[in-house]
PQR file with spaces between the fields and no chain letter, atoms N, CA, C, O and H, PARSE charges and radii, in Angstrom:
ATOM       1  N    UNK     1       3.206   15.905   22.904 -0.4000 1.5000
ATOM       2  CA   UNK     1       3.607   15.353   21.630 -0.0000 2.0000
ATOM       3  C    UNK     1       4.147   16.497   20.765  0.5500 1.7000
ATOM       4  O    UNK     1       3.561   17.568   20.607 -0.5500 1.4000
ATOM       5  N    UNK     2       5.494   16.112   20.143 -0.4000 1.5000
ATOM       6  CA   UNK     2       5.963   17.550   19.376 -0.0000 2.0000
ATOM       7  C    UNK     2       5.594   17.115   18.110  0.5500 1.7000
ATOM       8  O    UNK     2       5.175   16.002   17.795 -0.5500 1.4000
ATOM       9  H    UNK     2       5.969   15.242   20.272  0.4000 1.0000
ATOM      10  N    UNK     3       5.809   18.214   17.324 -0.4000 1.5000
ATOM      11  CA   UNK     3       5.288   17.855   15.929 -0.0000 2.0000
ATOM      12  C    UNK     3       6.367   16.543   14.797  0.5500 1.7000
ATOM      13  O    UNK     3       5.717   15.963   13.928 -0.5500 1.4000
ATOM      14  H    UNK     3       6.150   19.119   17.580  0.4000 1.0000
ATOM      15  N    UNK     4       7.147   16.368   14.854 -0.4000 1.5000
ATOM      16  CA   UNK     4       7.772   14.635   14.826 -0.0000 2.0000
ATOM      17  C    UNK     4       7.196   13.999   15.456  0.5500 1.7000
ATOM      18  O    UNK     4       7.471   12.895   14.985 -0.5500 1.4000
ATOM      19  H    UNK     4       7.675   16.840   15.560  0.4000 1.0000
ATOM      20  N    UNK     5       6.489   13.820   16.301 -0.4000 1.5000
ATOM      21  CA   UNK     5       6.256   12.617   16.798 -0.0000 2.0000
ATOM      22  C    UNK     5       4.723   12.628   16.128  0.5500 1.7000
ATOM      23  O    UNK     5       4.103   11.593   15.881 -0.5500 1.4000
ATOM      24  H    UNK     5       6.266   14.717   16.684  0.4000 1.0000
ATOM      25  N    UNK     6       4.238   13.925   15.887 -0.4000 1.5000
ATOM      26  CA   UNK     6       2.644   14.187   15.198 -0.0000 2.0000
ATOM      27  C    UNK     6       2.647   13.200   13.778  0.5500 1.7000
ATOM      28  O    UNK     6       1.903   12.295   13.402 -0.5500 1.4000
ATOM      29  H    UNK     6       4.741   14.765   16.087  0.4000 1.0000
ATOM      30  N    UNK     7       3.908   13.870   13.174 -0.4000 1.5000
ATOM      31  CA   UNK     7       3.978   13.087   11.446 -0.0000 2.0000
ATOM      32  C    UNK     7       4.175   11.535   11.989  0.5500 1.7000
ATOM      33  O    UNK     7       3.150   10.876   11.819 -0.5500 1.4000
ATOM      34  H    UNK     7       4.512   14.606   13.480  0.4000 1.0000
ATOM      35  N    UNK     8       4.871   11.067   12.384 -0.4000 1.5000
ATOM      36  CA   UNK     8       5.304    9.951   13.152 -0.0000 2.0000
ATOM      37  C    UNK     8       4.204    9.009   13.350  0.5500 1.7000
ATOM      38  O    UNK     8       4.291    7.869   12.896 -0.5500 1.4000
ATOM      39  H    UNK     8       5.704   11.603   12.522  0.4000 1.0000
ATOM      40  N    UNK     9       3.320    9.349   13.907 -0.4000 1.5000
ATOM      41  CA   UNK     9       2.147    8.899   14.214 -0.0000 2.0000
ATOM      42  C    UNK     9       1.158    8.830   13.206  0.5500 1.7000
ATOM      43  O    UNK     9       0.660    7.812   12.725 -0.5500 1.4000
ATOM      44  H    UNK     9       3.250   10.276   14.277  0.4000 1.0000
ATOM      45  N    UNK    10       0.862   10.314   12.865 -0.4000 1.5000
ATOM      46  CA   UNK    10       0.133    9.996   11.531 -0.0000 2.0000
ATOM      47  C    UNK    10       0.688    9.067   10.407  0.5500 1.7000
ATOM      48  O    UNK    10      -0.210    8.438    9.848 -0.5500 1.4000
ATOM      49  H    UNK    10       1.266   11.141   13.256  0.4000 1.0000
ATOM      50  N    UNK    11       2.139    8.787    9.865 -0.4000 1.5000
ATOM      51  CA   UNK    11       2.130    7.931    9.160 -0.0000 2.0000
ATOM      52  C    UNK    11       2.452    6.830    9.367  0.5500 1.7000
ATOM      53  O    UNK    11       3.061    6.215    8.491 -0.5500 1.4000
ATOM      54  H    UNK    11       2.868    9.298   10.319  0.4000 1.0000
ATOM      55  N    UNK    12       2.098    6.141   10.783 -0.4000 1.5000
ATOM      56  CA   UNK    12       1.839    5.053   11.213 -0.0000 2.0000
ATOM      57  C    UNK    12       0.378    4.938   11.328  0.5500 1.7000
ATOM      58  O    UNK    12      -0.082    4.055   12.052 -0.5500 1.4000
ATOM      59  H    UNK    12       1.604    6.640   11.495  0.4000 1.0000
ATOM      60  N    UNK    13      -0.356    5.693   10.725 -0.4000 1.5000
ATOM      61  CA   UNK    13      -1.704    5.180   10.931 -0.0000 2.0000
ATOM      62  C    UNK    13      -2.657    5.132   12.261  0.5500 1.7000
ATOM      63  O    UNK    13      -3.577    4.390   12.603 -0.5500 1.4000
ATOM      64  H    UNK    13       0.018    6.410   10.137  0.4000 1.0000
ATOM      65  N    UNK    14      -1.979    6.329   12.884 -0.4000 1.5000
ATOM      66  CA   UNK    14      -2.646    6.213   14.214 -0.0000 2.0000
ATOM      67  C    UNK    14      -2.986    7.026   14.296  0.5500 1.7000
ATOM      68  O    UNK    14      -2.475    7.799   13.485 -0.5500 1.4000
ATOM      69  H    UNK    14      -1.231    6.932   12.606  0.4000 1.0000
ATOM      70  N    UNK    15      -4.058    7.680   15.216 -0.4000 1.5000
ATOM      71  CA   UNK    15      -4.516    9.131   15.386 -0.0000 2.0000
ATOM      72  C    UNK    15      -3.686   10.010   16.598  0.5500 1.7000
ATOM      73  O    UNK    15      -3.532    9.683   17.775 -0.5500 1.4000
ATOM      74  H    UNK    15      -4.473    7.053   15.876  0.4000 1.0000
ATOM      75  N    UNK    16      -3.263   11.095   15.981 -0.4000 1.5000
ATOM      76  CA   UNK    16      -2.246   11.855   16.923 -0.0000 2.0000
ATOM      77  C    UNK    16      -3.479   13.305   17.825  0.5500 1.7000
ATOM      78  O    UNK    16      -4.684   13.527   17.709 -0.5500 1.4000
ATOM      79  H    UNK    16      -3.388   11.360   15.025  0.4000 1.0000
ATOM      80  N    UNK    17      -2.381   13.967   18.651 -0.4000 1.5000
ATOM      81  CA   UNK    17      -3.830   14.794   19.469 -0.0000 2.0000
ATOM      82  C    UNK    17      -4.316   15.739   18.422  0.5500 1.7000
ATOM      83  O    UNK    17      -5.479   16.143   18.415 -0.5500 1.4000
ATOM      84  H    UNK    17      -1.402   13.787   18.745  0.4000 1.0000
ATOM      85  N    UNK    18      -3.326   16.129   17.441 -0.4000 1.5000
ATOM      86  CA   UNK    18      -3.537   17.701   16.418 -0.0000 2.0000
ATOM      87  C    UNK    18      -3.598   16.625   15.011  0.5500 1.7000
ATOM      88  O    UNK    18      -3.456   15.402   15.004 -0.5500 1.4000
ATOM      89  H    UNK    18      -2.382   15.800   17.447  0.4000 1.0000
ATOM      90  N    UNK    19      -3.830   17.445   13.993 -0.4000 1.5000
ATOM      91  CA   UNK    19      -3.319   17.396   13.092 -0.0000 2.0000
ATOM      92  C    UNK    19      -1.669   18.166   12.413  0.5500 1.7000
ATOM      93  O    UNK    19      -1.286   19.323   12.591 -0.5500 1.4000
ATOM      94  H    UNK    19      -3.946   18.439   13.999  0.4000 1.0000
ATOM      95  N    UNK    20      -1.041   17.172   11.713 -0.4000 1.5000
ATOM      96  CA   UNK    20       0.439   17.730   11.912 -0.0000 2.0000
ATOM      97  C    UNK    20       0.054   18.595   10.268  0.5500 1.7000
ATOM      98  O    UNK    20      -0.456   18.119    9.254 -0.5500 1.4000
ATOM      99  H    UNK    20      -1.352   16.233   11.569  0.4000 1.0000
ATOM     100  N    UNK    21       0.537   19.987   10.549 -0.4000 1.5000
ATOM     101  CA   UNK    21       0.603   20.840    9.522 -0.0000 2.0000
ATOM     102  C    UNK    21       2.032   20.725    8.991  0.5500 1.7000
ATOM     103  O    UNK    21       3.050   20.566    9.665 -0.5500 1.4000
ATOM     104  H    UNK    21       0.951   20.373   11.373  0.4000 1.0000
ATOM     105  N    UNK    22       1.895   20.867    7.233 -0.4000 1.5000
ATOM     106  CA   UNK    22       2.906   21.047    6.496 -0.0000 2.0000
ATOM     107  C    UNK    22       2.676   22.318    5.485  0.5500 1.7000
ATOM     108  O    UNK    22       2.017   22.227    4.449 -0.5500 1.4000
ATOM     109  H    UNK    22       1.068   20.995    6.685  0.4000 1.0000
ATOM     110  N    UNK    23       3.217   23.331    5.868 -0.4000 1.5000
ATOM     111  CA   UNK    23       3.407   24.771    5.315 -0.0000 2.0000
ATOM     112  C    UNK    23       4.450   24.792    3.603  0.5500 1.7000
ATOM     113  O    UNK    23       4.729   25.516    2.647 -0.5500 1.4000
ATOM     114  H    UNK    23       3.752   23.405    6.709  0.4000 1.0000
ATOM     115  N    UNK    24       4.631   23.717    4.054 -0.4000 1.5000
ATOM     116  CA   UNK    24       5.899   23.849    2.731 -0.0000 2.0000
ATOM     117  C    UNK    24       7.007   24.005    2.265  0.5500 1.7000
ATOM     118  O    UNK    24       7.527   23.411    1.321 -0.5500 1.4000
ATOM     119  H    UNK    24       4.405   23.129    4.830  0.4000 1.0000
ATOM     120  N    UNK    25       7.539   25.069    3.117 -0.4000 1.5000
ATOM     121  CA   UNK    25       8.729   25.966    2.946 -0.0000 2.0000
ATOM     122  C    UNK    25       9.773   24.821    3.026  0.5500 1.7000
ATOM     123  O    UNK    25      10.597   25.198    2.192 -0.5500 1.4000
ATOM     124  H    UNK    25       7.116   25.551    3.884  0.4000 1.0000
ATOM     125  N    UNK    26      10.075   24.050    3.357 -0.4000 1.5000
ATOM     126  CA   UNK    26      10.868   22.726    2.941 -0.0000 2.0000
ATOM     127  C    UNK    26      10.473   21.579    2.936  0.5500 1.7000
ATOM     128  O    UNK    26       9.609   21.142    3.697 -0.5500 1.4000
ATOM     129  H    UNK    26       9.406   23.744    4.034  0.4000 1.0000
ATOM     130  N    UNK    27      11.185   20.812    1.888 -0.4000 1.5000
ATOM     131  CA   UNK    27      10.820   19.706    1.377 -0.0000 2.0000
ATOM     132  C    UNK    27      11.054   18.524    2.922  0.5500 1.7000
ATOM     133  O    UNK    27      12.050   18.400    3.635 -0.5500 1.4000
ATOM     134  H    UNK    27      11.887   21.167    1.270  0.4000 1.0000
ATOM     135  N    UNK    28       9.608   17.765    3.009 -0.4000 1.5000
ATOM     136  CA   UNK    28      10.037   17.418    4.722 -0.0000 2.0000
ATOM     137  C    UNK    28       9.582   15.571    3.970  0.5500 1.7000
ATOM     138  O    UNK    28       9.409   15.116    2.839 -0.5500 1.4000
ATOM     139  H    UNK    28       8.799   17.866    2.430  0.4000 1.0000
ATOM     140  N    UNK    29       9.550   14.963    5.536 -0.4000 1.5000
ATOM     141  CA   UNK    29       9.377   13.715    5.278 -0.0000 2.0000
ATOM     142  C    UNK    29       7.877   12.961    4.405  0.5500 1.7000
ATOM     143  O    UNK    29       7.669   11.872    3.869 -0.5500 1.4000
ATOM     144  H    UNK    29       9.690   15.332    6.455  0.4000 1.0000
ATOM     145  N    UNK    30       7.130   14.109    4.612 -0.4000 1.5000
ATOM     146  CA   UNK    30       5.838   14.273    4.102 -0.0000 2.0000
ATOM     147  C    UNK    30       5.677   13.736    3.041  0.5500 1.7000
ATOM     148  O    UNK    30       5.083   12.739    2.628 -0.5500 1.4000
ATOM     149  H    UNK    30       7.300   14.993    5.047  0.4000 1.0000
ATOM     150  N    UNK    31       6.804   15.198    2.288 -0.4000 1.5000
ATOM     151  CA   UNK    31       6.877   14.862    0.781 -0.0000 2.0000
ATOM     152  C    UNK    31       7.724   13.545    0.253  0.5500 1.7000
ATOM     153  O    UNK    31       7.376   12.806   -0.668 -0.5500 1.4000
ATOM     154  H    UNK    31       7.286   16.007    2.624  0.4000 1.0000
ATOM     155  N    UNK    32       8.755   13.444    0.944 -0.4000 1.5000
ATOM     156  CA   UNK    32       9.410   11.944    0.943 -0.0000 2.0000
ATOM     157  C    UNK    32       8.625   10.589    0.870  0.5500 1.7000
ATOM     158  O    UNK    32       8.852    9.604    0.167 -0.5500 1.4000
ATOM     159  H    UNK    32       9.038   14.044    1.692  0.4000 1.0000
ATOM     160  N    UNK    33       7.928   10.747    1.522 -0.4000 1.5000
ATOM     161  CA   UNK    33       7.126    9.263    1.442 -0.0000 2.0000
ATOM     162  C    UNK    33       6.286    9.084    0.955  0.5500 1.7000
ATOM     163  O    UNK    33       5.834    7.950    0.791 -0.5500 1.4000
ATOM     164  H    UNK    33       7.743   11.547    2.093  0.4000 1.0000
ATOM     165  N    UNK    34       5.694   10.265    0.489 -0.4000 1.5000
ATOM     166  CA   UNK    34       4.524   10.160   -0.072 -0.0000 2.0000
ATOM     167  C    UNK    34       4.476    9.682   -2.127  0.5500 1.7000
ATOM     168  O    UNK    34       3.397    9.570   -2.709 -0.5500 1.4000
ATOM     169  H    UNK    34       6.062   11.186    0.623  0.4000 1.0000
């Protein structure tokens, strides 16, 4: 699982194998939807 498919998952509400890290350094889908 690459890390898109990590966020992907997590914000479908499912449990992915990692937790998907967001460092910051650009504004990602994270911050978009949230």
């Amino acid at each position: 699982m690459n890390s898109r498919e990590r966020v992907n998952t997590t914000l479908s509400h499912k449990e992915p194998d990692k937790v998907p890290i967001d460092l910051g350094g650009n504004q990602s889908s994270i911050h978009i939807k949230a």
